[in-house]
Structure formats: structure tokens, C-alpha cells
C-alpha positions in Angstrom: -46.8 -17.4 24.6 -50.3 -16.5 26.3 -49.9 -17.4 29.6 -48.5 -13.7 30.0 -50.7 -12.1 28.4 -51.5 -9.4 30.6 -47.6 -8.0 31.3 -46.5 -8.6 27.8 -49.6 -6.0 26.4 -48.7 -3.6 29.4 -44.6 -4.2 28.4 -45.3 -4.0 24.4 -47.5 -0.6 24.6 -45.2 0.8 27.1 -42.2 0.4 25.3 -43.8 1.3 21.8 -44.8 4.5 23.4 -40.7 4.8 24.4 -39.9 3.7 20.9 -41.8 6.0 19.1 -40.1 9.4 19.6 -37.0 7.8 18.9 -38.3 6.6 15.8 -38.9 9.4 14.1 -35.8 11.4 15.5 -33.9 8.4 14.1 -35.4 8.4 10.8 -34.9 12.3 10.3 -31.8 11.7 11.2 -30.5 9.4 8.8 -31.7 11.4 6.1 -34.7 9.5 4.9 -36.8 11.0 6.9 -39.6 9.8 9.9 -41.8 7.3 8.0 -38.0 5.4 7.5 -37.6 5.3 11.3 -41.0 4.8 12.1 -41.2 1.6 9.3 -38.3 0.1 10.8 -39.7 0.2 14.5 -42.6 -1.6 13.1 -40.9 -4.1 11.2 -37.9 -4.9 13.0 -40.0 -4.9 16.4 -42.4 -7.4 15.1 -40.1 -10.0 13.2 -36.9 -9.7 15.4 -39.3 -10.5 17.9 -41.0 -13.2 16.3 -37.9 -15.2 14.6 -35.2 -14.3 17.4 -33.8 -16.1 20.1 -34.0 -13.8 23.2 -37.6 -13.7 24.3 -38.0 -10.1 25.8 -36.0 -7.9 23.5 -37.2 -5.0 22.0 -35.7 -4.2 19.1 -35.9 -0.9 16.3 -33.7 1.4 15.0 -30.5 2.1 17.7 -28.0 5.6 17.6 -25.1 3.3 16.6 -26.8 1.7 13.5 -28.9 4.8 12.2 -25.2 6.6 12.2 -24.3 4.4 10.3 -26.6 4.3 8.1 -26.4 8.3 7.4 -23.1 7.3 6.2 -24.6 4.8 3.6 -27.7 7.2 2.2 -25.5 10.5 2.5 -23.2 8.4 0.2 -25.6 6.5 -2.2 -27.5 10.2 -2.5 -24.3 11.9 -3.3 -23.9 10.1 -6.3 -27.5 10.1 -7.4 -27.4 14.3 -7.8 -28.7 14.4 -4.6 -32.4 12.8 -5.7 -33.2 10.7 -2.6 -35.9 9.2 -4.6 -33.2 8.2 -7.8 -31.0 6.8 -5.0 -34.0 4.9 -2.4 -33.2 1.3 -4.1 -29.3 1.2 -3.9 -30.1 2.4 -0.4 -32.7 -0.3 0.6 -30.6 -2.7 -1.1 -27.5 -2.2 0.9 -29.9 -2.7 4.0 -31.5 -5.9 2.8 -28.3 -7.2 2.0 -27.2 -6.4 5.9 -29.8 -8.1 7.1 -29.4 -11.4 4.8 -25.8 -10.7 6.3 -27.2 -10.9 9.9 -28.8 -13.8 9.0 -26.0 -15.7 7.5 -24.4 -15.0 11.0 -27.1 -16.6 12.5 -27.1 -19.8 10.1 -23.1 -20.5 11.0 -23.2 -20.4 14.6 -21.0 -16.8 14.6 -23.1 -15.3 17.4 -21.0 -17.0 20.4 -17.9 -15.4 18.7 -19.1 -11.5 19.2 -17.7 -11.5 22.6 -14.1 -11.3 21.6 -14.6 -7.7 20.0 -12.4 -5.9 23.3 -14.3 -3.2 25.4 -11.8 -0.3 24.0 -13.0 -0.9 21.0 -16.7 -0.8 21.7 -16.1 2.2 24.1 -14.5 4.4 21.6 -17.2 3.4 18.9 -20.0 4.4 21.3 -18.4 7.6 22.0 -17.8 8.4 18.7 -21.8 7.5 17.7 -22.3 9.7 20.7 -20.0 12.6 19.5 -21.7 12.5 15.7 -25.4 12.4 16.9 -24.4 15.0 19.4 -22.5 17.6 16.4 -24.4 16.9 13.2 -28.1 18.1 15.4 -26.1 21.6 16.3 -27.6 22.8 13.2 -30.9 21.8 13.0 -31.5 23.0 16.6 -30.6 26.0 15.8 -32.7 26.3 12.1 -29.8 26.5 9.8 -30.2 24.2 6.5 -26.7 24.6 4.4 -28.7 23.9 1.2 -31.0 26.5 2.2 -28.7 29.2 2.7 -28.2 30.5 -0.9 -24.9 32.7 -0.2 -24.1 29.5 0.7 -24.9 27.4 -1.9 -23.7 30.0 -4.7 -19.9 29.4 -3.3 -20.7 25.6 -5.1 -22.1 27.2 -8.6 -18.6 26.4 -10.7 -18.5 23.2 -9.0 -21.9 22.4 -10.0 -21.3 23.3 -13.0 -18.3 21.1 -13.6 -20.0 18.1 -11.7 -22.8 18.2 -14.4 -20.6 18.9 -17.5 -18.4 15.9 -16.2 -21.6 13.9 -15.8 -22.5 15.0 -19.6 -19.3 13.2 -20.7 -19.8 10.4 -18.9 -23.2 9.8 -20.1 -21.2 10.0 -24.1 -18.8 7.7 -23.2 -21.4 5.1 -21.8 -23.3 5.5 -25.7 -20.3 5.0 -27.4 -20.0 8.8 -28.5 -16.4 9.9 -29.3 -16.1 13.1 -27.6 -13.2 14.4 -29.7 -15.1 13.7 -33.1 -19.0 14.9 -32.0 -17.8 18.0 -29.7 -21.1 19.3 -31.5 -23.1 16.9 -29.5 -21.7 17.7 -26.1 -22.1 21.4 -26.6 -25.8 20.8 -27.4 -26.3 19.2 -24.2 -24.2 21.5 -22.2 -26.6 24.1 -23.9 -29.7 22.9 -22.2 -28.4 23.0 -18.6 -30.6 25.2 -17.1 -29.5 27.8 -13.9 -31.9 25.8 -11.6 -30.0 22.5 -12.9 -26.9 24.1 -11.2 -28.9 25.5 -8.0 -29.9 21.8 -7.8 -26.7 20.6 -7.9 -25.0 23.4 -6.1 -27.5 22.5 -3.3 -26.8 19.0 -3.2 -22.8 20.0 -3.4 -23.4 22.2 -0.1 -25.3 19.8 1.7 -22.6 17.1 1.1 -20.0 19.7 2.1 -21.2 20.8 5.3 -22.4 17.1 6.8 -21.0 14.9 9.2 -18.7 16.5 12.2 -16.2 18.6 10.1 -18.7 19.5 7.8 -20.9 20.8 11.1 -18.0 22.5 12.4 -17.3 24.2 9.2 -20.7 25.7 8.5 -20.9 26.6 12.8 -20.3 30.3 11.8 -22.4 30.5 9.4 -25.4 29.3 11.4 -24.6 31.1 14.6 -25.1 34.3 12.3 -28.6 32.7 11.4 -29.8 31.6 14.3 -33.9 30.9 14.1 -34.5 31.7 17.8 -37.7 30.0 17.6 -36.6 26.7 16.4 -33.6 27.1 19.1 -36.2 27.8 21.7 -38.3 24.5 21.0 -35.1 22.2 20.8 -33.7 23.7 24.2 -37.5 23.1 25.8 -37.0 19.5 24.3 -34.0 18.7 25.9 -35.0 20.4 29.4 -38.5 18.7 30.0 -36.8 15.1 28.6 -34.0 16.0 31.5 -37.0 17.5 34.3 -39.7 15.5 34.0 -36.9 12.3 34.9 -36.8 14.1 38.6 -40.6 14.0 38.8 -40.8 10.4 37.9 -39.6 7.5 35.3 -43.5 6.3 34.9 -44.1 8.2 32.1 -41.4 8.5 29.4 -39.8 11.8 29.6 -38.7 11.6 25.5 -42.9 11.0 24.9 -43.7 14.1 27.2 -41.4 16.3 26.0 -42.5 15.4 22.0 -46.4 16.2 23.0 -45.5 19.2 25.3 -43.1 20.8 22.9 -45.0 19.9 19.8 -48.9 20.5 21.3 -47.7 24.6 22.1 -45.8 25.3 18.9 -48.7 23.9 16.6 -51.4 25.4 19.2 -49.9 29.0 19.4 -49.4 28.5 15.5 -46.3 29.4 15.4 -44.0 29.7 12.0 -41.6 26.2 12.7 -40.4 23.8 10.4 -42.5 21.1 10.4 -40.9 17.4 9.6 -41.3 15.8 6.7 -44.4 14.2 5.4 -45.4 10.7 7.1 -47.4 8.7 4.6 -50.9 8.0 5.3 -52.2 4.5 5.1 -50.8 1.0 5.3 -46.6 0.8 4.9 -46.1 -1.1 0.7 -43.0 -2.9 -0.2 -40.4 -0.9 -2.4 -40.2 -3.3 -5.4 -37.6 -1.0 -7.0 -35.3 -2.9 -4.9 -35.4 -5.7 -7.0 -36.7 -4.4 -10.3 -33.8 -1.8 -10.7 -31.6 -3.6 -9.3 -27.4 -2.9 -10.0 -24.5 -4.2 -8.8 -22.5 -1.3 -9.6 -24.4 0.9 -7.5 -24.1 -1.2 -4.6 -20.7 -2.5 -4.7 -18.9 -0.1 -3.1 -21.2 -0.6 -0.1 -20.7 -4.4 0.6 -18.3 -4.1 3.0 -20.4 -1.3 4.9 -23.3 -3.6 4.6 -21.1 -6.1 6.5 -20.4 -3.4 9.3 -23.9 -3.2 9.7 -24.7 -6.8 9.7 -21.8 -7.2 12.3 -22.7 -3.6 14.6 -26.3 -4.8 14.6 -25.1 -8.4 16.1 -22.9 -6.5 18.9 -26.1 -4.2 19.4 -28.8 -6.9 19.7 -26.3 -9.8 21.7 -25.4 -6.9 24.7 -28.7 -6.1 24.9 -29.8 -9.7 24.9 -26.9 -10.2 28.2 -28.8 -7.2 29.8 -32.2 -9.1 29.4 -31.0 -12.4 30.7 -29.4 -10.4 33.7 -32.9 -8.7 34.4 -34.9 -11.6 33.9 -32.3 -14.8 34.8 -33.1 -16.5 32.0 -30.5 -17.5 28.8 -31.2 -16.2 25.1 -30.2 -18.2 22.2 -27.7 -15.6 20.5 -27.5 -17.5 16.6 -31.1 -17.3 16.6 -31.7 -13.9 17.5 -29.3 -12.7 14.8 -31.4 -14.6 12.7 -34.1 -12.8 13.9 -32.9 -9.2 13.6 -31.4 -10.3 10.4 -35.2 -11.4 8.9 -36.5 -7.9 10.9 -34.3 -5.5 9.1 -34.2 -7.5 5.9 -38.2 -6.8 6.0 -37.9 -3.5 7.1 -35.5 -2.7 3.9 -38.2 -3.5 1.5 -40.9 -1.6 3.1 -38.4 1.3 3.5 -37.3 1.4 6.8 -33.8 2.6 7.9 -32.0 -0.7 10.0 -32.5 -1.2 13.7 -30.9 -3.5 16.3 -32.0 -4.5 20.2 -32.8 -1.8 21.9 -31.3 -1.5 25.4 -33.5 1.1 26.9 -36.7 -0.3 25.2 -35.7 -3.5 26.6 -35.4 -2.7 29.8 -39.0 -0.5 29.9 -40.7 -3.8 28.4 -39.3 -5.7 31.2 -39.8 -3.3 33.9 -44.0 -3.3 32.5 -43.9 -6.9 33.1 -43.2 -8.4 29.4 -42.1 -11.9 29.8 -42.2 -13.6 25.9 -42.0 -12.6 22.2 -44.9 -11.1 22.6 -44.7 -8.2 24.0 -41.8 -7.0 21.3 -44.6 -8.2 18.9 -47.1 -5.5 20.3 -44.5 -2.6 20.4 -44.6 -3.2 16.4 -48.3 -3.5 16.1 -48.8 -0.4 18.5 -46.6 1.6 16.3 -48.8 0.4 13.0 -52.1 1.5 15.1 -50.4 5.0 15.7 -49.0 5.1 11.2 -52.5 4.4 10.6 -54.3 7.0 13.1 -52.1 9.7 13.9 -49.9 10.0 10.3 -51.5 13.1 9.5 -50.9 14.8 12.8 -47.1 13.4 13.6 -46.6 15.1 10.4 -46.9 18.6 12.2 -43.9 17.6 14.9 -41.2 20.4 14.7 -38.3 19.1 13.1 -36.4 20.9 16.1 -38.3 19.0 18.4 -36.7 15.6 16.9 -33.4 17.8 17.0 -33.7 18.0 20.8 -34.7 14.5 21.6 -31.3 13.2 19.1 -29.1 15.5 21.3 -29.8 13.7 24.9 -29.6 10.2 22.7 -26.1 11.6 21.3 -25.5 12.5 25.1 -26.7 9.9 26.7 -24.6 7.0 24.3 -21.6 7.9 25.2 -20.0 5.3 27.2 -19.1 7.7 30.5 -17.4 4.7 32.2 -14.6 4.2 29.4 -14.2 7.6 29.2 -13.8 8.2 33.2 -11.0 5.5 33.5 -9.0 7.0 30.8 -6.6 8.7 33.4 -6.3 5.4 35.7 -5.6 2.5 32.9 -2.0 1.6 33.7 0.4 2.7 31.0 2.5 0.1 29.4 3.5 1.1 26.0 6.4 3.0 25.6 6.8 5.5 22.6 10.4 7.3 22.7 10.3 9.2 26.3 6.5 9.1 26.6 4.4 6.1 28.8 1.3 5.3 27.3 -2.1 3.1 28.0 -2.8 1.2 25.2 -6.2 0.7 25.7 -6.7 4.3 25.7 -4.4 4.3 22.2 -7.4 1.9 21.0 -10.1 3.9 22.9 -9.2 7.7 21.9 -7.9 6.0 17.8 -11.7 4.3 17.4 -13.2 7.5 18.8 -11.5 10.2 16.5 -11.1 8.1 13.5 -15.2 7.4 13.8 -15.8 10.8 14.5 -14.0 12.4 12.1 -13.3 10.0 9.0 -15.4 7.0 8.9 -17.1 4.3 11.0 -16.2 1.2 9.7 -12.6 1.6 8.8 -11.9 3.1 12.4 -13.3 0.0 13.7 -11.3 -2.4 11.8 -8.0 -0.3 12.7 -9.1 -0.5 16.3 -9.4 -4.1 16.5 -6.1 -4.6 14.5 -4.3 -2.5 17.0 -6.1 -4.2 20.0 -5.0 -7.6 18.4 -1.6 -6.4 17.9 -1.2 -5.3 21.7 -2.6 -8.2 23.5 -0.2 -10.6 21.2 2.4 -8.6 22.5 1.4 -8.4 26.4 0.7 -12.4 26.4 4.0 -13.1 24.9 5.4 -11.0 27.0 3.9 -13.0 30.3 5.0 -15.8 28.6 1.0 -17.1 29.0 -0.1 -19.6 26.3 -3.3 -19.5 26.8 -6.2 -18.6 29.7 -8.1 -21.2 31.5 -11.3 -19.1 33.3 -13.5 -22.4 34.5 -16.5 -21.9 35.9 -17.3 -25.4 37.5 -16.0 -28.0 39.6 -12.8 -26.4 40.5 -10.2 -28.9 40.8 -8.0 -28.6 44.2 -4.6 -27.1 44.0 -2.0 -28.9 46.2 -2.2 -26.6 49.2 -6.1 -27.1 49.1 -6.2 -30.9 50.0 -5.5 -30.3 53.9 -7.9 -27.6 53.9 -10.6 -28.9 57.1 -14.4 -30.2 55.9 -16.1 -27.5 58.1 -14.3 -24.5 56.3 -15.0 -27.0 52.8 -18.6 -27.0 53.4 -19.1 -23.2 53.8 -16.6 -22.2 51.3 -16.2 -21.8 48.0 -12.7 -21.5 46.2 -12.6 -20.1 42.5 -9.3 -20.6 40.4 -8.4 -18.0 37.6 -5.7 -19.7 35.8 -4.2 -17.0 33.4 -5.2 -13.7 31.7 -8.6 -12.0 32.1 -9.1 -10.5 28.9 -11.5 -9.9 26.4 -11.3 -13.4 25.0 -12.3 -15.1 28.4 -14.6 -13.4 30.2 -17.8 -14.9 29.5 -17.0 -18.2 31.2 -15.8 -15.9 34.0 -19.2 -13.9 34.3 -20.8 -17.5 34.9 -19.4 -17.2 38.3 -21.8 -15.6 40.1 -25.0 -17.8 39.2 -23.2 -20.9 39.4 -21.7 -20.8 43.2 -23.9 -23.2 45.5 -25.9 -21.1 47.7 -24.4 -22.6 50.5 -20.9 -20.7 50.1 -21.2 -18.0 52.1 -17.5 -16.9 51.2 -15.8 -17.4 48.4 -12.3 -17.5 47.8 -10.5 -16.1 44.6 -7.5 -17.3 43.6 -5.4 -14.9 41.5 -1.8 -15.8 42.0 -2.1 -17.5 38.3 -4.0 -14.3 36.7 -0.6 -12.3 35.7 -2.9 -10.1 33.3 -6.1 -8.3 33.3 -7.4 -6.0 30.6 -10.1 -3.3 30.9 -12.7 -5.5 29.2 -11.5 -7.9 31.9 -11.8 -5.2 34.8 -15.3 -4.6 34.2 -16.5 -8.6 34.1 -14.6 -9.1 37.6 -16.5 -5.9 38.6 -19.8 -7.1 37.6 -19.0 -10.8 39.0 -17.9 -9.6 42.3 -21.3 -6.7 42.8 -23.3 -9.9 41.9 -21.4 -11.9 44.5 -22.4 -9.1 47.2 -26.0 -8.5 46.1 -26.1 -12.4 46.6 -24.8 -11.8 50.3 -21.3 -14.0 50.0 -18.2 -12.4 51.8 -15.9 -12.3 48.8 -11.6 -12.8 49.4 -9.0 -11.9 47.2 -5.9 -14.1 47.6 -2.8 -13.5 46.1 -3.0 -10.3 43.7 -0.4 -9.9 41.2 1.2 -6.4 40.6 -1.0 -5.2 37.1 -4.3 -6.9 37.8 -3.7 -5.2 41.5 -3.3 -1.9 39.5 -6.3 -2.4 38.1 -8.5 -3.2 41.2 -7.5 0.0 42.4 -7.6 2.3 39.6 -11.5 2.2 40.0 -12.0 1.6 43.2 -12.5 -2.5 43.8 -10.1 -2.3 46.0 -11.0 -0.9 49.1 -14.9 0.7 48.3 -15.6 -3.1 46.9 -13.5 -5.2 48.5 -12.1 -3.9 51.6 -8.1 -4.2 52.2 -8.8 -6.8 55.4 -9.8 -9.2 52.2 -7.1 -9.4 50.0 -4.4 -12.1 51.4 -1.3 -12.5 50.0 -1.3 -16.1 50.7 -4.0 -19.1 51.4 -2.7 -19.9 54.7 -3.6 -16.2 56.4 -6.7 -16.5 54.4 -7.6 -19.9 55.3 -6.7 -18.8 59.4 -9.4 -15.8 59.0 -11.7 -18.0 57.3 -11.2 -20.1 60.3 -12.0 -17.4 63.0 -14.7 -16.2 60.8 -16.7 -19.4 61.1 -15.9 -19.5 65.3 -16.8 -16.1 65.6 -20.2 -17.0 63.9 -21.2 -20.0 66.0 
């Protein structure tokens, strides 16, 4: 683990640096404020680091988990009369059991199974995490607080004052009371609600009201018509230096510059902003509430979204682990990092932290500094502890605004731009009355709105249902039991036995034998590091590919700009009508592969092969 030392220090401090405005963003943004985010960077960091399987991950809390996690503690609080503190060990709890979750992936072997979730799916989920981030930070950029606003609040007074009347009876009828035979008792108790006891839960009642996208939307009036200018100024001065500095140079991250900048005037000038909340000063304790106060009634309702987590974290961590492998050619071990995140976020829950995943970005930075083993994701966590301890006091004076601005280029920059950009090329194929559809864009644009607009988990479950549904369709349609994507030792088809030994030796002939969907593309992607480096042109066979979905698109994409970094001279033989659609909707076919390179037959391809090798000699 020492051996590389030096890079992995360099890789771990660099990308603690990256992960540490994004901790805190993260952690305001979920609703348990920064020391949450910044506990779970430590934690998770460390541990996943430590126990998981791909050696130069980085890993904290992610945009797609911390969204939904706000829908977890929004929930959990809602119910506690808004008392974060009343409802912190229901809320841990559903973490800890995620990560016990993650690591019961682990422990089955269910991490090689995560690549059958189909790219529409994923696309319109990102999007979605994109689109809340993006909505539910209008406000705070612009220093409106619904629970604040007391013309506001007062609209939720009667309601408040139902909520806790209602809460009075239920209280009697868990002692036993008859309510029809002590009505005495309940007036007594309806006698000592006090007016701040209904501004509390009026508050609470507002807050609820006006979260999440529609709830943003529906309070928009209100906080244009109070507007802090200064809070808006120091979010827009956020997002332009994180966007500027980029063009000066990527040494420096421009999320870390941008905090300091922002942060360093506002507190120097002493202006009036709205500091974040507190950050504890000392050493992070364990929340033994967790276990202590433990109920299953209280948590119950959140199994299932403790399972999204589980499962959202694995899709997180396992892409990011593909990118590192990619960067670094080596091969992660995907059950054992989902073991890993599972122990790093089951840690983080009982010190308090919010959940976290791989980090893709942070990733990246740490190998890009020269981090090569566990280590280095090891000193990210450390490095964050050294800045807890020594700088608590003074993160503590970050403008909340500030955070507001760096959450708005993550919601931004999430968004999966290359799903959304082929939504007017994806052939349609699914007729509904007179209209032609696409339905991966159904899946897409149903994940997307239903995430945005209703909730997380159930949109994804409805999206993979209807992606299920389709591809059953489309395969029984083509009539194709089942797809055969081998990566090695192609066997010959019958019109490849006469081929001559000199073309042989120089060539090398891939076979895809039915669809290339979402189910079969990792054995596909093998392609390109598997091709003896003595094939200087490789031949692809496509005449028995009669289908190729967008999750499918992409992987020949990759496989083929691998193929040409690698310096092969890549042919296309025998295209089929819909995966030839496809090609050209985004532009394989001709800016990738030009048109002189797509046969229609082996023999014309074989003959330029042929003239290619003379022409050579």
C-alpha cells in the first residue's frame, strides 16, 4: 500500500480539498445541515476506501444520494413536529439500515447484476437529481426561508391547530383514555396549547408545504417579492468564479476558490448574511440514540427507501469504479466495494453523517494527482478530520448562499446532457393511436418527471417496469431468444474459412450475434482491451445484431473511440436497418466511421482489406 506513497498523499489531499465544499453544500442541503455532509465525507471516504474493492475510488456524499436522502429527513421530520433533533435516530437508522443493505449486496455476489439497470432509466434519474438540486436552491440563493416568512406561516395557523389537537387525541387513545367519556381531559390539554405551540407547528406546516420542486415553484412569488439582494449577490459570485476560474485553469479547484473568495469578502467587509449552521467543534461521537430509542414503527415506512438507497449507492459507486478502471487499466472487484461503501455509510450513520457513494469527480482528481491504492481515498477522510478539528469554528461563518451557489452548478452540471441531446434522434417505434413514439424517451422523460415532481424511488421502479416491458416486446418481436456478445476467440463463420493467412494475421474479425442491449453490453465493452495488438483492422460483423438499444449505442460508441485511440482501422460489415438508424442518429456513422467503411457484405470488405494491405507494402 506504501510503495505509492508519495502520489497517493498528493491524490488524497487534492481531492479532500475537492470534496470539501461539496460536503457541506451537501449536508445543508439535505436538511441536517454541514457537520452531516462533512461527517459523511470523513467516514465514508476512509472505510469505503479501506474495506472496498476498487483501489482508487473516492467516495462521500454524491447529488443523487443526498436527494434522496432530503426525501427521507424531510419525511421522518415531518412527523416528528418538525424537531430535527426528536426525529435524528429514525433518520440515522434508515441510513444504517442502507448501508447494512449495501453490504448484504456485497455478501451475495449482486454487484455484477447492476449493469442490467438500462441507460434511460439512469438518464432520466440523473436529470431529475439534476432538476431538484437545481429548483429547491432557487430559494436560498435568493434569501427567502418559507418558515421565516410569517404572512406566510399564519396561512398554516388553523392547520396547526388541528394538527396538534389531532395529535392530542392520539396521544389519549395510545393511554387508553375514552375520548367520549373524559372530554374533560382533552379540553384540559387543548387548554395548555400555547400561540408559540401553533407558530411552531405552523412553521414546520409551511416548510413542509413549500419543499421539493412544486413546493419551490409555489412559494417563487413570494420570494421574488423578498428578494435579499445581498445573499443573491454572493450565490451569483459563487456560481461565476466556480464557472471563470475553470478558463484560467483546472489546477486549483474552482468549487474551493470560489467558497474562500466568496466567503473571505462577505465575512471581511462584515456584511449582514446568513451564516450556515453551526459545525461542532471537536472530535465527531457516535449517535447512540440510534440504538437506544430505537422503533420499528418509526422506521417502517422507510424500508423500502432504505433499499433505494442501498441500491442508488451501488449504481453510484460501480460507474464510478468502470471510470477508474478505464483511467487506470486496472479491474475493481464490484461485491467487495459495495461492501465497502456499505460498512462506510453504515459508520457514517452512527456518527451522524448523511449517506455518500463513489464519487466520480473526486475520483478522477485523485487519479489525475497521482493516487494509485486505498490510500489515498483513506487521506481524503483524514484530511477532512484535520480541517473538523482546525477550522470548525471558522467554516461555521460560510454564507449559506455561498453553499446555495456551489449546489446550483452540481444540480447543473448532473444532468446527463447526452441523454437529453439524443432525445429528438432515438428512432420511434411505439405506436400510440396516430402518434409515433421512442420508447426510450417514454422511459427517459416518465423517470425524469415522475422523480422530479412525485418521488424518487417509485419513479424508478415504474421506469424499469416500463423498460422491461418494451424490450420483452421488441425481442419477441425479432424473434431473438437470446444475445450472444463474446468477447474471445471468435469462432469462424462459414464464409470466413477461405479467408487468406496474410489478411488473417493482420486482421481481426468480431461477431455480434444478436441484440445489443442493456443486458449485454459489458462483455461487449471488453472488446477493445482484448484485440491482439497486432490487428491493425478489425472487422465487425453486424448482420446477426437485428437490435440495438441506446444503452447499447453508447457501449459500441465507447468500444469503437477506444478502437481508434488504439490506432486500429475499424469496418462495419453488414448493418441492419435499426442498429443503422442508430449509428447515424449521433453521428458514428460518417464523423466516426466514415461511409467507405461500412460494407454490406464480407466479400467487398475482404477485397478492400486486401488492397489495403498491397497499398501498405
Amino acid at each position: 500500500m506504501f510503495k505509492h506513497f508519495r502520489g497517493d498523499l498528493f491524490g488524497g489531499i487534492t481531492a479532500g480539498i475537492v470534496a470539501l465544499p461539496l460536503a457541506l453544500a451537501f449536508g445543508v442541503s439535505s436538511g441536517l445541515g454541514p457537520s452531516a455532509g462533512l461527517y459523511g465525507a470523513i467516514f465514508i471516504s476512509f472505510f469505503a476506501a479501506l474495506f472496498g474493492g476498487t483501489n482508487t475510488q473516492i467516495s462521500g456524499p454524491t447529488a443523487p444520494m443526498t436527494a434522496v436522502s432530503m426525501v427521507v429527513i424531510a419525511g421522518i421530520i415531518a412527523v416528528n413536529d418538525g424537531d430535527v433533533g426528536k426525529a435524528l435516530p429514525a433518520i440515522l437508522t434508515v441510513f444504517l439500515l442502507a448501508g447494512l443493505m449495501q453490504i448484504g449486496l456485497g455478501l451475495v455476489g449482486l454487484g455484477k447484476y447492476i449493469k442490467y439497470i438500462p441507460y434511460p432509466v439512469v438518464s432520466g434519474f440523473m436529470t431529475a437529481i439534476g432538476v431538484i438540486i437545481l429548483v429547491t436552491q432557487i430559494l436560498p440563493a435568493v434569501g427567502y426561508y418559507p418558515k421565516e416568512d410569517s404572512d406566510y406561516v399564519n396561512q398554516f395557523m388553523p392547520e396547526a391547530e388541528e394538527k396538534i389537537l389531532e395529535n392530542i387525541l392520539k396521544e389519549e387513545a395510545g393511554e387508553g383514555i375514552l375520548v367520549l367519556e373524559n372530554f374533560t381531559e382533552t379540553i384540559k390539554r387543548a387548554e395548555k396549547i400555547t400561540h408559540d405551540d401553533m407558530l411552531k407547528e405552523a412553521s414546520t406546516l409551511a416548510s413542509k408545504d413549500a419543499s421539493g420542486v412544486l413546493g419551490t415553484f409555489k412559494v417563487l412569488p413570494r420570494a421574488i417579492n423578498n428578494i435579499n439582494w445581498l445573499e443573491l449577490a454572493l450565490a451569483l459570485a459563487t456560481i461565476f468564479i466556480i464557472y471563470g476560474f475553470k478558463k484560467i485553469t483546472t489546477a486549483i479547484p474552482s468549487t474551493l476558490v470560489a467558497l474562500i473568495a466568496v466567503s473571505g469578502v462577505a465575512y471581511g467587509f462584515g456584511w449582514n448574511y446568513r451564516p450556515i449552521e453551526q459545525i461542532p467543534s471537536g472530535l465527531p461521537v457516535p449517535n447512540l440514540d440510534i440504538f437506544t430509542s430505537f422503533q420499528f414503527d418509526s422506521v417502517s415506512p422507510y424500508i423500502f427507501t432504505a433499499l433505494t438507497l442501498a441500491l442508488l449507492g451501488a449504481i453510484d459507486s460501480l460507474l464510478t469504479s468502470v471510470v477508474a478502471d478505464n483511467m487506470t487499466q486496472t479491474k475493481h472487484k464490484p461485491n467487495q466495494e459495495l461492501v465497502g461503501q456499505g460498512i462506510g455509510n453504515s459508520i457514517a450513520a452512527i456518527f451522524g453523517g448523511i449517506p455518500g457513494a463513489g464519487a466520480t469527480i473526486r475520483t478522477v482528481v485523485n487519479i489525475n494527482s497521482g493516487g494509485k491504492t486505498k490510500l489515498s481515498g483513506m487521506v481524503a477522510g483524514i484530511l477532512l478530520l484535520v480541517i473538523l478539528l482546525a477550522l470548525g469554528p471558522v467554516a461555521s461563518q460560510i454564507p449559506a448562499a455561498v453553499l446555495a451557489g456551489i449546489l446550483v452548478t452540481v444540480g447543473i452540471g448532473v444532468m446527463d446532457y447526452r441523454g437529453l441531446k439524443a432525445i429528438p434522434h432515438l428512432p420511434k417505434d411505439i405506436k400510440l393511436g396516430p402518434l409515433k413514439l421512442s420508447s426510450e424517451v417514454i422511459i427517459m422523460l416518465v423517470v425524469l418527471v415522475l422523480s422530479s415532481v412525485w418521488n424518487l424511488v417509485y419513479a424508478v421502479g415504474i421506469g424499469l417496469v416500463i423498460a422491461s416491458l418494451m424490450f420483452m416486446k421488441k425481442i419477441g418481436d425479432l424473434t431473438a431468444k437470446h444475445s450472444k456478445v463474446k468477447a474471445l476467440r471468435e469462432e469462424a463463420w462459414s464464409d470466413e474459412k477461405n479467408v487468406p493467412k496474410k489478411i488473417l494475421d493482420k486482421v481481426f474479425i468480431k461477431h455480434i450475434n444478436g441484440p445489443l442491449f442493456f443486458g449485454s453490453t459489458n462483455e461487449f465493452q471488453q472488446l477493445a482491451s482484448q484485440i491482439p495488438d497486432s490487428a491493425s483492422i478489425v472487422i465487425i460483423r453486424m448482420g446477426r445484431m437485428q437490435y440495438m438499444d441506446q444503452t447499447g449505442l453508447y457501449a459500441m460508441e465507447d468500444v469503437l473511440q477506444d478502437l481508434k485511440r488504439k490506432g486500429a482501422t475499424i469496418l462495419l460489415v453488414n448493418i441492419l436497418e435499426q442498429p443503422r438508424y442508430m449509428l447515424e442518429r449521433i453521428d458514428i456513422i460518417p464523423d466516426l466511421i466514415p461511409e467507405n467503411n461500412v460494407f454490406s457484405n464480407l466479400k467487398s470488405c475482404l477485397a478492400w482489406v486486401d488492397t489495403h494491405l498491397n497499398t501498405k507494402e
